[in-house]
C-alpha positions in Angstrom: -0.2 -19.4 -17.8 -2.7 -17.1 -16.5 -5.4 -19.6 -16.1 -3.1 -21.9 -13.6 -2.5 -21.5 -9.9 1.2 -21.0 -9.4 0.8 -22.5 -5.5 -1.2 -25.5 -6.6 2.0 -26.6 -9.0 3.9 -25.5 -5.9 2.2 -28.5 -3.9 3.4 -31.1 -6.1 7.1 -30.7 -4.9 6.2 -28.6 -1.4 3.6 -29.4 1.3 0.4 -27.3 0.8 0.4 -26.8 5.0 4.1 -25.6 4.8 2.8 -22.9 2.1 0.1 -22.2 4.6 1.6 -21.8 7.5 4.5 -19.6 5.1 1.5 -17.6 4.3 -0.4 -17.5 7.7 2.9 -16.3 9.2 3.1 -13.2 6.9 -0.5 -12.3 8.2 1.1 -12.3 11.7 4.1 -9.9 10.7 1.5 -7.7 9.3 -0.6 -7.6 12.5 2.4 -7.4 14.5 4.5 -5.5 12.6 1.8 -3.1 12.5 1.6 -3.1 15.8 5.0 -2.5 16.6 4.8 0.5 14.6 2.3 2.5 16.3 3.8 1.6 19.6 7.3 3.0 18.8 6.0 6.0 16.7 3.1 6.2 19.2 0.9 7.0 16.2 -2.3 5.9 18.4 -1.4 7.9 20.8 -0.9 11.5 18.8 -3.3 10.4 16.5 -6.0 10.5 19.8 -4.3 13.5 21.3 -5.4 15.6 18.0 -8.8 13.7 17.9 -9.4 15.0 21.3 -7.8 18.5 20.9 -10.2 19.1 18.2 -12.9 17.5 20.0 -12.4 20.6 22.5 -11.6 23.4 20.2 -14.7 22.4 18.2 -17.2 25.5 17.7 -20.2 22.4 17.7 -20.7 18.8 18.2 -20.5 16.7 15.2 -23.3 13.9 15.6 -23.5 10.1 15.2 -24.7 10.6 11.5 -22.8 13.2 10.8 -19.8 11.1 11.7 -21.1 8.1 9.3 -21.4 10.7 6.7 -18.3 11.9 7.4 -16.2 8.3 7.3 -18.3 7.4 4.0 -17.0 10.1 2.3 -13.8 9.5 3.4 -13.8 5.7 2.4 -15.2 7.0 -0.9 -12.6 10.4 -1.7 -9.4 9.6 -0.3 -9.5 6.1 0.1 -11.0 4.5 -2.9 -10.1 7.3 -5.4 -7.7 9.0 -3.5 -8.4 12.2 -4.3 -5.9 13.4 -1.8 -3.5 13.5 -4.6 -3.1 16.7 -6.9 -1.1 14.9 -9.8 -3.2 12.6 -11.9 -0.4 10.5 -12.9 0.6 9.8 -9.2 -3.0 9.1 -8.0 -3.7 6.5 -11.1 -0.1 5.4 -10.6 -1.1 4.7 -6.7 -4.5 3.0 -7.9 -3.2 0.8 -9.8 -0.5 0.2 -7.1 -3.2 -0.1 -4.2 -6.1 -2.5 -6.4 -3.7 -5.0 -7.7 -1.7 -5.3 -4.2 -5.2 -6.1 -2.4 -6.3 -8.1 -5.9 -3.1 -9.9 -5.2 -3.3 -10.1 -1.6 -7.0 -12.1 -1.8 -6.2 -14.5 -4.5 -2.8 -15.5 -2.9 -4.8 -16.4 0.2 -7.9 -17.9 -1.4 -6.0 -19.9 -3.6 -3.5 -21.3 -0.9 -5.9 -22.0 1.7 -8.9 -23.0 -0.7 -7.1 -24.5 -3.6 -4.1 -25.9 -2.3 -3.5 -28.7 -5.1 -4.7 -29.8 -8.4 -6.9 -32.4 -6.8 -9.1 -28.9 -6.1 -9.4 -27.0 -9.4 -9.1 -23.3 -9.3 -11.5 -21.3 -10.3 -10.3 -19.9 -14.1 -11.2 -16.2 -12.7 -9.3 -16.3 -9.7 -6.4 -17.3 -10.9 -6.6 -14.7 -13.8 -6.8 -12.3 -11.1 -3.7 -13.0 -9.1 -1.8 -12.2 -12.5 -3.6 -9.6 -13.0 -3.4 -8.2 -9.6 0.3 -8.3 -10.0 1.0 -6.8 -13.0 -1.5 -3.8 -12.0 1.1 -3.3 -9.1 4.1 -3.9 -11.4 2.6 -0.9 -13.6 1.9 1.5 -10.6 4.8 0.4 -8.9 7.4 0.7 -11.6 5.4 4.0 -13.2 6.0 5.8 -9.6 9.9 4.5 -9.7 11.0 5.8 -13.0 9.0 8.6 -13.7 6.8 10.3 -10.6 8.8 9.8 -7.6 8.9 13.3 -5.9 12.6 13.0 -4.8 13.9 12.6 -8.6 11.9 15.5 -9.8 12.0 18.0 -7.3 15.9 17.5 -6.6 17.3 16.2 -9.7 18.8 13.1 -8.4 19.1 9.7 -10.0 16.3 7.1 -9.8 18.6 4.6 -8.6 19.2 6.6 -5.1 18.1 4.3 -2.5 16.5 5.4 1.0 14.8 3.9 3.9 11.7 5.4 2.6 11.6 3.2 -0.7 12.3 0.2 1.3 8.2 -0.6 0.8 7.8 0.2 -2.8 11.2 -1.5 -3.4 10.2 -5.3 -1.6 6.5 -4.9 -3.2 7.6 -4.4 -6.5 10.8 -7.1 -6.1 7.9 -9.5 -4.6 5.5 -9.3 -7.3 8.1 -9.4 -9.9 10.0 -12.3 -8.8 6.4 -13.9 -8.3 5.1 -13.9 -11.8 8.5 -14.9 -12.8 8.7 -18.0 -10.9 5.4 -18.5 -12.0 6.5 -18.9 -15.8 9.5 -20.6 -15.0 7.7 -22.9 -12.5 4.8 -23.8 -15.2 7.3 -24.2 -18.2 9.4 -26.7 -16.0 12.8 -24.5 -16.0 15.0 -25.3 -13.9 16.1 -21.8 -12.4 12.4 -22.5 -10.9 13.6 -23.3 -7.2 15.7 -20.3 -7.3 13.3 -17.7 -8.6 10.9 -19.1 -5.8 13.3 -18.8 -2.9 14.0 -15.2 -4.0 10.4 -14.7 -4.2 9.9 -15.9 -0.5 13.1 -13.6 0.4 11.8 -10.6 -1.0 7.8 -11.2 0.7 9.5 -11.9 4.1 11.3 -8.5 3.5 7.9 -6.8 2.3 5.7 -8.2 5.3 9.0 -8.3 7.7 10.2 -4.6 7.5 7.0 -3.2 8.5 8.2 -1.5 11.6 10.6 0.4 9.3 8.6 1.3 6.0 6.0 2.8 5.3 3.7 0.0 4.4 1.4 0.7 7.8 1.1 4.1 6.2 -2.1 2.4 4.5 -3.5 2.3 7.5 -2.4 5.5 9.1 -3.6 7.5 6.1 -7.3 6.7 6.4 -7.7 7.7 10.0 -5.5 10.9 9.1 -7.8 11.5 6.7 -11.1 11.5 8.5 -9.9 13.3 11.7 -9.1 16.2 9.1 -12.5 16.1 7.6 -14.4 15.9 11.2 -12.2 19.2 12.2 -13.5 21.0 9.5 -17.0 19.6 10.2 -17.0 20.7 14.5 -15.5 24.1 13.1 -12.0 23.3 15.3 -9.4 23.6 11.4 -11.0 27.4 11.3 -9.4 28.6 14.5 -5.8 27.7 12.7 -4.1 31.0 11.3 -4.9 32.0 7.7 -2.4 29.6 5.3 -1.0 32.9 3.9 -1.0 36.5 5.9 1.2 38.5 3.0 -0.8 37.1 -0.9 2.0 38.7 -2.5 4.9 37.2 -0.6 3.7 34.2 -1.1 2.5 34.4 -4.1 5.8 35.7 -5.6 7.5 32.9 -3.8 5.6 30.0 -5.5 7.2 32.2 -9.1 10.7 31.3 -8.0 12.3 28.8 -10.0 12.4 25.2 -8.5 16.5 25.0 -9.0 19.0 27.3 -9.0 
């Protein structure tokens, strides 16, 4: 099973240019979803406001290297390891979570638009990694669910509480689930194949469709976020913010208070 590529079986009852042009239009919901999203939040346009406020409060001009500097480290600590995170369990949990979504991403597309049938064999590794992509997001994903997510352990409330907020997590995780399990049933020859894979296409158009009201464009958001926070403490603009606690004690005695009442 984890040798094959699912979408290569797929062609032998569906046209390989139907599953590419399924595919090709998911890119566009991305790109415009995306889109859509940072014109009705105006994200650009706060996220350049504060770029430019800090620009003038600056004490000193941050330089073209300094800037590089400053975006590698970036890439580096809260992209690639996000660091940003102060619980180990979440930041491994959203690791795994972010590698085996891209890992997953990049197969599907190599393999649909590179291997579309048999006739072109798929490279052993790559499809290894489309299953393995998966199930790295099925163990984030899941792991965040039932035992990290911040609403269930700050405010006691059942994991099964649904908001618009875990619309993302929620079409991701029903995605990749519902695609490894067509996958078995597709490559054993069960029957209930047809209907796990139009589930699987329901829940992806969800996923790439709902953009404009998840949080998947967050990804990108977080980045840029990020770096403008690390070039405002490098131009000497974050140190003209008040001090994060005037009264020690007060505060201080206020992180002692017990979490529930």
């Amino acid at each position: 099973m984890f040798t094959s590529n699912p979408f290569a079986e797929l062609s032998l009852s569906l046209s390989p240019l139907a599953i590419q042009i399924y595919v090709a239009v998911m890119i566009f919901l991305v790109v415009a979803g995306t889109l859509v999203d940072i014109i009705h939040k105006k994200s650009a346009k706060y996220f350049f406001n504060n770029w430019r406020n800090a620009q003038n409060k600056g004490t000193h001009q941050v330089g073209g290297g300094e800037m590089v500097s400053l975006a590698a480290q970036t890439a580096i600590v809260e992209v690639m390891t996000s660091a940003e995170f102060c619980s180990m369990r979440r930041r491994i949990s959203h690791l795994f979570t972010m590698y085996g979504f891209l890992i997953y991403v990049v197969t599907t597309v190599i393999m649909v638009f590179a291997y579309p049938t048999p006739a072109t064999p798929t490279p052993v590794i790559l499809a290894l990694l489309w299953y393995i992509g998966a199930l790295m997001v099925c163990l984030g994903g899941y792991g965040f669910w039932f035992f990290i997510r911040a609403d269930v352990a700050a405010e006691g409330n059942s994991r099964f509480r649904i908001m618009r907020a875990d619309l993302f997590i929620l079409s991701l995780l029903a995605s990749v689930s519902l695609g490894l399990i067509w996958a078995y049933l597709q490559l054993s020859g069960n029957t209930w194949s047809p209907l796990l894979l139009g589930l699987y296409l329901i829940a992806t158009t969800l996923l790439f469709g709902a953009i404009p009201w998840s949080k998947f464009s967050h990804m990108f958001f977080k980045p840029a976020a990020a770096l403008q926070k690390r070039v405002e403490n490098a131009n000497g603009s974050r140190s003209n913010l008040p001090a994060p606690a005037d009264k020690p004690e007060i505060y201080r005695r206020a992180r002692e208070l017990p979490r529930h009442y």
